[in-house]
C-alpha positions as CSV (number, residue, x, y, z in Angstrom):
1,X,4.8,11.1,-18.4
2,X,2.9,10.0,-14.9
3,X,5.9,8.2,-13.3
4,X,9.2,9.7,-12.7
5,X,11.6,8.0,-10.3
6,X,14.5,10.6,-8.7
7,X,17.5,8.6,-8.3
8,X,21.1,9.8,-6.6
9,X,23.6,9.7,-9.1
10,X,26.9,10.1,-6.5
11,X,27.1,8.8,-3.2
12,X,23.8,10.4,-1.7
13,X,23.0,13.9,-0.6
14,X,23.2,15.3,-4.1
15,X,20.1,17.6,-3.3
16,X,17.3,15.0,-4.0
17,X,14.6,16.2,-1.6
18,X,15.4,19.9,-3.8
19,X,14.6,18.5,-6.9
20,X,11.9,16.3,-5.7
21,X,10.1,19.3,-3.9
22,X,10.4,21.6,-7.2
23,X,8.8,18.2,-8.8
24,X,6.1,18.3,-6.4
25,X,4.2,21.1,-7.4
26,X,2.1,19.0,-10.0
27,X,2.3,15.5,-8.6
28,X,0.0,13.1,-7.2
29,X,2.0,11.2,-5.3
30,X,5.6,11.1,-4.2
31,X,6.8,8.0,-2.9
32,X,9.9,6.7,-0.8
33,X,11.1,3.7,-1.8
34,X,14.0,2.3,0.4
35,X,15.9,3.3,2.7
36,X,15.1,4.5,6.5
37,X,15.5,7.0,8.9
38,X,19.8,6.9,8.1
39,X,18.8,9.4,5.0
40,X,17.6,12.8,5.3
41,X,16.3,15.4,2.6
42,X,16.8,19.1,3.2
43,X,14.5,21.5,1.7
44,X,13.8,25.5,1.8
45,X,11.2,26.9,1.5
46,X,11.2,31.0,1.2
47,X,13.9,31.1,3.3
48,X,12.7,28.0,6.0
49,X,14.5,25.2,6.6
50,X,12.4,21.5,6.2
51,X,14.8,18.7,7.3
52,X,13.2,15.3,6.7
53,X,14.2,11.5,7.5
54,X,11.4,9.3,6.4
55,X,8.8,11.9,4.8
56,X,9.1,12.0,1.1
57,X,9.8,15.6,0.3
58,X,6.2,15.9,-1.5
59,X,4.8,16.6,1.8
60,X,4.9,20.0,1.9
61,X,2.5,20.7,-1.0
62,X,-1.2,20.2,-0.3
63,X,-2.2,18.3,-3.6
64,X,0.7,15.8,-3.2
65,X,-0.3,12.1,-1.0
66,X,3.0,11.1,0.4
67,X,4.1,7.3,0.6
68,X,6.2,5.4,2.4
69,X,6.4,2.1,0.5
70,X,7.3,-1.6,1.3
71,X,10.9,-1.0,0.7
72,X,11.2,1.5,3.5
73,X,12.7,0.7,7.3
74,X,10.7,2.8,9.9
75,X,11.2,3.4,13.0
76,X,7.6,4.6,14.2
77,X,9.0,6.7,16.7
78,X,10.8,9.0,14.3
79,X,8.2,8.9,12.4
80,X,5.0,10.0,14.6
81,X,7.9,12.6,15.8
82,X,8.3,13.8,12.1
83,X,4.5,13.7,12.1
84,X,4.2,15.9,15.2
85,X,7.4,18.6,14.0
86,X,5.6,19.0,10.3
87,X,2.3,19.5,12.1
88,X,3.9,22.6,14.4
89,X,5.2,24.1,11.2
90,X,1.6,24.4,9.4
91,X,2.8,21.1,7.4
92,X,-0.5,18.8,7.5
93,X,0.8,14.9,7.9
94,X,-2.6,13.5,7.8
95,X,-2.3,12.7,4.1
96,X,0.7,9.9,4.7
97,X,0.4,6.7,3.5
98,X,2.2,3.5,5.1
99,X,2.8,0.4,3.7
100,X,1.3,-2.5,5.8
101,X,4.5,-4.4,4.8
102,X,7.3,-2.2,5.4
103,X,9.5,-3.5,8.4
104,X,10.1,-1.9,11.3
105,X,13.3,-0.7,12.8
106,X,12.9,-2.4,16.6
107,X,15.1,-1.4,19.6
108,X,17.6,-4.3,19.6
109,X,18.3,-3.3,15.9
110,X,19.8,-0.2,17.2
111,X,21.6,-1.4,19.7
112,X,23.2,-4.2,17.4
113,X,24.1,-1.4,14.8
114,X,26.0,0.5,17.7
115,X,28.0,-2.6,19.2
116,X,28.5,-4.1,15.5
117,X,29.7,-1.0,14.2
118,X,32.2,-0.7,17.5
119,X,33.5,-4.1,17.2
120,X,35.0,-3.6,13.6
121,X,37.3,-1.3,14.7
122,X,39.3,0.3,12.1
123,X,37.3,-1.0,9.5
124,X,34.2,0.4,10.2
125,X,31.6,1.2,7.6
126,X,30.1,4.6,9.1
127,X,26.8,3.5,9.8
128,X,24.1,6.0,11.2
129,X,23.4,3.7,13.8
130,X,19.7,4.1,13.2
131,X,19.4,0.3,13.2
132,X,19.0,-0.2,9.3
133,X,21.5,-2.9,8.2
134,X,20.1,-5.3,11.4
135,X,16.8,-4.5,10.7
136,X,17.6,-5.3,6.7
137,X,19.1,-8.7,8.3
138,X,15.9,-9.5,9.7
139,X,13.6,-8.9,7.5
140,X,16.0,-11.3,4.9
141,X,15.9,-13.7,7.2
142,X,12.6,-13.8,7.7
143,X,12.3,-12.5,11.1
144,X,11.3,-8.9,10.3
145,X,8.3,-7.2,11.8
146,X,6.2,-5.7,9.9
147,X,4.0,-2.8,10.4
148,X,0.6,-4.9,10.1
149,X,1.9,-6.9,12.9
150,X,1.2,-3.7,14.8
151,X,-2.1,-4.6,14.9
152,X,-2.1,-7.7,15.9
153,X,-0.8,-8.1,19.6
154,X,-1.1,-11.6,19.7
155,X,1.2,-12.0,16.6
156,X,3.5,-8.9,17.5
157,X,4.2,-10.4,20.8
158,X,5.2,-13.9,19.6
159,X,7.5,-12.8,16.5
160,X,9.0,-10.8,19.0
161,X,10.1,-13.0,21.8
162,X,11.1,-15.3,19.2
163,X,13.5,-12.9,17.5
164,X,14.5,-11.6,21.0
165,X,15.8,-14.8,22.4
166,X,18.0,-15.0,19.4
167,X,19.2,-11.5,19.6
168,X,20.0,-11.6,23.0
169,X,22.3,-14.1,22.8
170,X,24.1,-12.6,20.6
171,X,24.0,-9.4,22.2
172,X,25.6,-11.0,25.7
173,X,27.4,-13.6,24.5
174,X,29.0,-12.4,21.7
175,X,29.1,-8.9,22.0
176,X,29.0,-8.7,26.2
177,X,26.0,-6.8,26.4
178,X,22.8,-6.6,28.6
179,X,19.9,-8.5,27.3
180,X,16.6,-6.7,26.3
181,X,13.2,-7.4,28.1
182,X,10.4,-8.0,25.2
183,X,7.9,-6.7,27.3
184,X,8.5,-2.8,27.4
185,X,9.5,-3.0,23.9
186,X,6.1,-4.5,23.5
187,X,4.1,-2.0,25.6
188,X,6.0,1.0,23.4
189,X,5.3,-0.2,20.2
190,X,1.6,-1.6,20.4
191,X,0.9,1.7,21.6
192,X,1.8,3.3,18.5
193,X,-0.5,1.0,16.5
194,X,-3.6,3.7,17.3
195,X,-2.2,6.8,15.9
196,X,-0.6,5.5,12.6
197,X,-3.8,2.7,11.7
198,X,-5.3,5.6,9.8
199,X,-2.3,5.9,7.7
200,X,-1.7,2.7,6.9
201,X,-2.5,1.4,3.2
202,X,-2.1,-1.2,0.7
203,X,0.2,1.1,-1.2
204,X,0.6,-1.1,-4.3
205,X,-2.4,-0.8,-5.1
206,X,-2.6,3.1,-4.4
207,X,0.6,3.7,-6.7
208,X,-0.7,1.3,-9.7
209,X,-4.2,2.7,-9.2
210,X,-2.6,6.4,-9.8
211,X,-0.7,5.4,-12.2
212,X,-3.7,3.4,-14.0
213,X,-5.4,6.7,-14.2
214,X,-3.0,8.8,-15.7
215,X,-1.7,10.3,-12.8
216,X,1.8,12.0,-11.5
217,X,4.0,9.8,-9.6
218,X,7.2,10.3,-7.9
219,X,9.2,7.9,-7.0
220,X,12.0,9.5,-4.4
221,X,15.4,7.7,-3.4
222,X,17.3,7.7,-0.2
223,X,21.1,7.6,-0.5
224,X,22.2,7.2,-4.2
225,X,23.7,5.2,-6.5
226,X,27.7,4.2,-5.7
227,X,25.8,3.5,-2.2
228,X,23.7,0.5,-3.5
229,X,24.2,-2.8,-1.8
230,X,24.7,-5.0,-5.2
231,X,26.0,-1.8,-7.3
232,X,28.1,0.2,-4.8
233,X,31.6,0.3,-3.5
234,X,30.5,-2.6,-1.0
235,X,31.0,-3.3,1.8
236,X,30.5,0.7,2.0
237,X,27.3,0.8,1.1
238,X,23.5,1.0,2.9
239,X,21.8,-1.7,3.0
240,X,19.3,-1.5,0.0
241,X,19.0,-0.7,-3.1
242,X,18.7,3.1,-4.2
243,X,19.0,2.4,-8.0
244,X,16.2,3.3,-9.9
245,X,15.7,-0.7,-10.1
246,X,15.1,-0.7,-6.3
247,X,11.4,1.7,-6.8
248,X,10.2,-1.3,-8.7
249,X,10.5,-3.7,-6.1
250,X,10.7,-1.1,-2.7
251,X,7.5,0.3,-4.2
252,X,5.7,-2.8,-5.6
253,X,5.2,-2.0,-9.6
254,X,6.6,-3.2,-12.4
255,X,9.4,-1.7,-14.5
256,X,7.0,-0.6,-17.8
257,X,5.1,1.6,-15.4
258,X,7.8,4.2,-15.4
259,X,8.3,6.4,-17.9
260,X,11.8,9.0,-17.1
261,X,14.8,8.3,-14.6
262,X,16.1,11.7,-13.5
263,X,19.5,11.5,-11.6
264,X,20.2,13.9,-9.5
265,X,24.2,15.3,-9.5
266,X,26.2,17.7,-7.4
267,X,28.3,19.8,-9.3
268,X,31.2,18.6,-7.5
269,X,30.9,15.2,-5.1
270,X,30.9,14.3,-1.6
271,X,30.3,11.1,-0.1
272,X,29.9,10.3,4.3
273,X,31.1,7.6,6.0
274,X,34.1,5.2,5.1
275,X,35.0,3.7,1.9
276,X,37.0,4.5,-1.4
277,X,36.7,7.3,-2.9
278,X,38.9,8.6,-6.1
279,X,38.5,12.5,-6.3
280,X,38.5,13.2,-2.9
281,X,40.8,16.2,-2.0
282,X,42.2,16.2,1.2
283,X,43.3,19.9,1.0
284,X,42.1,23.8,1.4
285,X,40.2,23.1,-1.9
286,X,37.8,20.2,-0.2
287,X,37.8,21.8,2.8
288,X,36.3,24.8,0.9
289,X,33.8,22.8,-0.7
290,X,32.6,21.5,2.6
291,X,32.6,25.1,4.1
292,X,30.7,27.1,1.2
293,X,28.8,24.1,0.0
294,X,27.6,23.6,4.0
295,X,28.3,20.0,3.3
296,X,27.4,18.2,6.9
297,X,25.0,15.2,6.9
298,X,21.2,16.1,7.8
299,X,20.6,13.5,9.6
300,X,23.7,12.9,12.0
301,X,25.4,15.9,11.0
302,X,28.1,14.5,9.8
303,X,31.1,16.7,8.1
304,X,31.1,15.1,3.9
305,X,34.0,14.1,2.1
306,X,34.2,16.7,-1.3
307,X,36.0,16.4,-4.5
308,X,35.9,17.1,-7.8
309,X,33.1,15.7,-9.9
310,X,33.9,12.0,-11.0
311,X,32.8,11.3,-14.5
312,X,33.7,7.7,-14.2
313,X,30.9,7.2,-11.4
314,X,28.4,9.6,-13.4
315,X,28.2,7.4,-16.3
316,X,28.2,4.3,-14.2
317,X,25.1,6.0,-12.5
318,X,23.3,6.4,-15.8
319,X,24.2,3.2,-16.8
320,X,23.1,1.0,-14.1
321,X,19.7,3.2,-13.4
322,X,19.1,4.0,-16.9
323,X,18.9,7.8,-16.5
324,X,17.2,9.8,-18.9
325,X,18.2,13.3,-17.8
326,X,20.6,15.3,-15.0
327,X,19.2,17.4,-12.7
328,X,22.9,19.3,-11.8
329,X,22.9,20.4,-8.3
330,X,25.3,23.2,-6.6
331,X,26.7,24.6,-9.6
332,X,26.9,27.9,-7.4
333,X,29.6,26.1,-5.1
334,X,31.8,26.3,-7.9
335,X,31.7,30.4,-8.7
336,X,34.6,30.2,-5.6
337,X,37.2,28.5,-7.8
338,X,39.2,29.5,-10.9
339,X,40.0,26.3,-12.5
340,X,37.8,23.5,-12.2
341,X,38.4,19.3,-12.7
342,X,36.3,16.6,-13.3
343,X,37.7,13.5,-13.7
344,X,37.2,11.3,-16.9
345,X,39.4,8.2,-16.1
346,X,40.9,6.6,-13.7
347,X,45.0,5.1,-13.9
348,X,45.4,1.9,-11.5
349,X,47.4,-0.2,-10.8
350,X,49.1,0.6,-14.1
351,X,45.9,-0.2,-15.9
352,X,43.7,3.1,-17.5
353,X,40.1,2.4,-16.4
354,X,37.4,4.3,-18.4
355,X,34.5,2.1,-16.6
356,X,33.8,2.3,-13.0
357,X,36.1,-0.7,-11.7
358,X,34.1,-3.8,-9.5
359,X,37.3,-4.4,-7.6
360,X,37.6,-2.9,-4.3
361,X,41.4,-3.0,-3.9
362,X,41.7,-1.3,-7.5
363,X,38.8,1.4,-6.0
364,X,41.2,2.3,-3.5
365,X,44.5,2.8,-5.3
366,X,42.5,4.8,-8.1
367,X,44.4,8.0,-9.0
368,X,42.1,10.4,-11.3
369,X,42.4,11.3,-14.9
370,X,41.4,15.2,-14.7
371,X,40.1,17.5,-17.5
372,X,40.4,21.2,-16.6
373,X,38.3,23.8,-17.1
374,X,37.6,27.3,-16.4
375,X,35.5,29.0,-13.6
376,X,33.6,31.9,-14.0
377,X,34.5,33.5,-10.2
378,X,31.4,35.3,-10.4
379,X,28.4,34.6,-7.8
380,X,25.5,33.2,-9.4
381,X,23.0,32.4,-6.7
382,X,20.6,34.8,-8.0
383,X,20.3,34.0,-11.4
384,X,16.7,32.7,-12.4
385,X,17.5,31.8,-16.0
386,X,19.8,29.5,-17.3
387,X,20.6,31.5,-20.1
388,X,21.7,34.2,-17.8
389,X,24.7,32.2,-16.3
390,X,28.2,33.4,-17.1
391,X,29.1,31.6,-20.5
392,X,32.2,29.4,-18.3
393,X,29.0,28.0,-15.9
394,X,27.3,27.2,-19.3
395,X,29.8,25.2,-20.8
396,X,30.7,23.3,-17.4
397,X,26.7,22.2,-18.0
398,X,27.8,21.2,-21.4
399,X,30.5,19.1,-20.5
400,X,28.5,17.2,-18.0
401,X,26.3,16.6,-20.3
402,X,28.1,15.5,-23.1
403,X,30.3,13.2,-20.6
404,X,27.5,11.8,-18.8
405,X,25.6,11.0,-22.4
406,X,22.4,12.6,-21.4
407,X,20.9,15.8,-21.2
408,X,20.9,17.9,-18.0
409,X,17.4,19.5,-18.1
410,X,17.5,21.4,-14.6
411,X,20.0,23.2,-12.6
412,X,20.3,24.2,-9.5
413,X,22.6,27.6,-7.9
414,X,21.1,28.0,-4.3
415,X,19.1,26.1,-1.8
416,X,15.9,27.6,-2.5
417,X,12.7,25.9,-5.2
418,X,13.1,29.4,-7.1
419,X,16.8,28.6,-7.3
420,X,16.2,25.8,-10.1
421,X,16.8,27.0,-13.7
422,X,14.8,24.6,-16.2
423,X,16.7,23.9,-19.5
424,X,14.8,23.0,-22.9
């Protein structure tokens, strides 16, 4: 198999950049798909901490070319920052590759995201702020600007007083703000045009190329599934698509040229920001979850939301990416509890739902339909075979499996690459 796309099967931060750095070790390529600098992936590596926004998580092995596809939002800021941080750790950044035709996150996009975000009041969204969802706007309105036009002042400077004009009347008439003077925003960006030139790639044509000759590609999600903007719990959602879908178009190849859809799970699920969300336990039991399973966003830091793992939204997720296989993610986050639920229904409205629901108002009055089953209160963080797991954690993997209707082939107990335990 030569192309793999890693998909979130919850609402994000299910340990993706983990499972995509074990991956890693014999791939060609790993390649971010959507998604922007309102994502992060942590990974360890014997015993340091690698927090990353817009690299894909490939980066930190030599043989792997790292990609930042069409789909992405970039903010070339971050990213020469990210460049400069990997560099300072022994991390070499020279091998990143850059779509010409990703769009860039500008400085009015940021600002709008802020005073947008403010203005809805109680029924905010959660946003990172980071600019995506305007920056998404533009670029479907045909107003984006793109990283090619980087390198073409002429060009950059007209698409961006043109787009300007617009914004800033919006930005003081509607939303009583100070308008934004194109030229400094001009003078910072051309400038970065030197630095990332040699970066930047026709990377269509370097993933189908790979792929052409029989080599390993990853395709690597931001955010996950319940967070896409058609298949999500919209309007709380990001502003692209992370289904497995989305790496056809974000990355510019078509669907026969991948070959296995692994979804990445928590054990449990968490989810940031506003919006429904049906196993979500308000009590000593969540706020445990959030405690031992050091559940804060990596990118704003933001405290999670934790519940008991939703069945209903797994098998959605495998259904609307067409997963192949589980990777389960902090099983070990579990040894701290007797009894264990997972929801396999949900009762609303006085109607039993088996499916994961479209409607938003019957999202939110969603009480769960919980199967119990027992822990195993027994700390498993440094087991390194998945036979060697106390027979309770065992048939908790089972269960998954036979709910979610596919196998789960990895699991993981701790932070750490050596902390994945590989199932036949």
């Amino acid at each position: 198999m030569t192309a793999t796309v890693v998909v979130g099967a919850q609402w994000g931060d299910e340990g993706k950049g983990k499972i995509t750095d074990v991956l890693s070790k014999t791939a060609d390529l790993v390649v971010r798909y959507q998604g922007g600098n309102n994502a992060g992936h942590t990974i360890v590596v014997d015993g340091e901490r690698f927090a990353l926004t817009l690299f894909p998580s490939g980066v930190l092995y030599s043989n792997v070319t790292p990609v930042i596809a069409n789909g992405c939002m970039v903010d070339p800021g971050v990213l020469l920052d990210e460049m400069d941080t990997l560099a300072s750790r022994g991390v070499d950044p020279s091998r990143l590759r850059l779509s010409a035709n990703a769009h860039l996150i500008m400085p009015y996009h940021r600002k709008l995201d802020a005073v947008l975000e403010r203005y809805l009041g109680r029924q905010q969204i959660g946003t990172t702020k980071r600019g995506i969802g305007p920056a998404a706007m533009d670029k479907y309105a045909r107003q984006g600007i793109r990283v090619q036009d980087l390198f073409d002042p002429k060009i950059f400077r007209a698409k961006l007083e043109a787009v300007l004009k617009d914004r800033n009347r919006m930005l003081t008439k509607v939303y009583n703000q100070l308008p934004m003077d194109p030229g400094p925003i001009a003078e910072e960006y051309l400038g970065y045009a030197d630095r990332l030139h040699p970066h930047v790639a026709d990377t269509s044509l370097l993933i189908w190329e790979a792929i052409r000759d029989g080599r390993t590609v990853l395709f690597e999600g931001a955010q996950g599934t319940l967070l896409d903007i058609d298949h999500g719990s919209y309007p709380f959602v990001t502003s692209s698509s992370p289904t497995a879908g989305g790496a056809c178009a974000g990355a510019g190849i078509g669907p026969t040229a991948i070959d296995r859809v692994l979804g990445v799970a928590k054990a449990y699920i968490s989810r940031v920001g506003g919006g429904p969300f049906p196993t979500e336990l308000d009590n000593s039991i969540g706020e445990a979850m959030v405690e031992i399973g050091g559940e804060f966003g990596t990118v704003t830091g933001r405290r999670r939301r934790c519940g008991w793992l939703d069945g209903v939204a797994l098998r959605y997720a495998v259904r609307v990416n067409g997963i192949t296989e589980l990777a389960l993610t902090k099983l070990d986050v579990l040894s701290h509890f007797e009894t264990l639920r997972v929801a396999t229904a949900y009762d609303s409205l006085d109607i039993r739902y088996h499916d994961f629901p479209r409607q938003q108002r019957v999202l939110y009055n969603c009480h769960p339909v919980y199967d119990d089953l027992p822990g195993w209160s027994t700390d498993i963080s440094t087991v390194d075979s998945y036979h060697d797991l106390p027979k309770e954690a065992q048939q908790y993997v089972e269960y998954v499996e036979e709910l979610a209707g596919v196998p789960v082939t990895m699991v993981s107990v701790g932070p750490g690459r050596s902390a994945t335990l590989h199932r036949s």
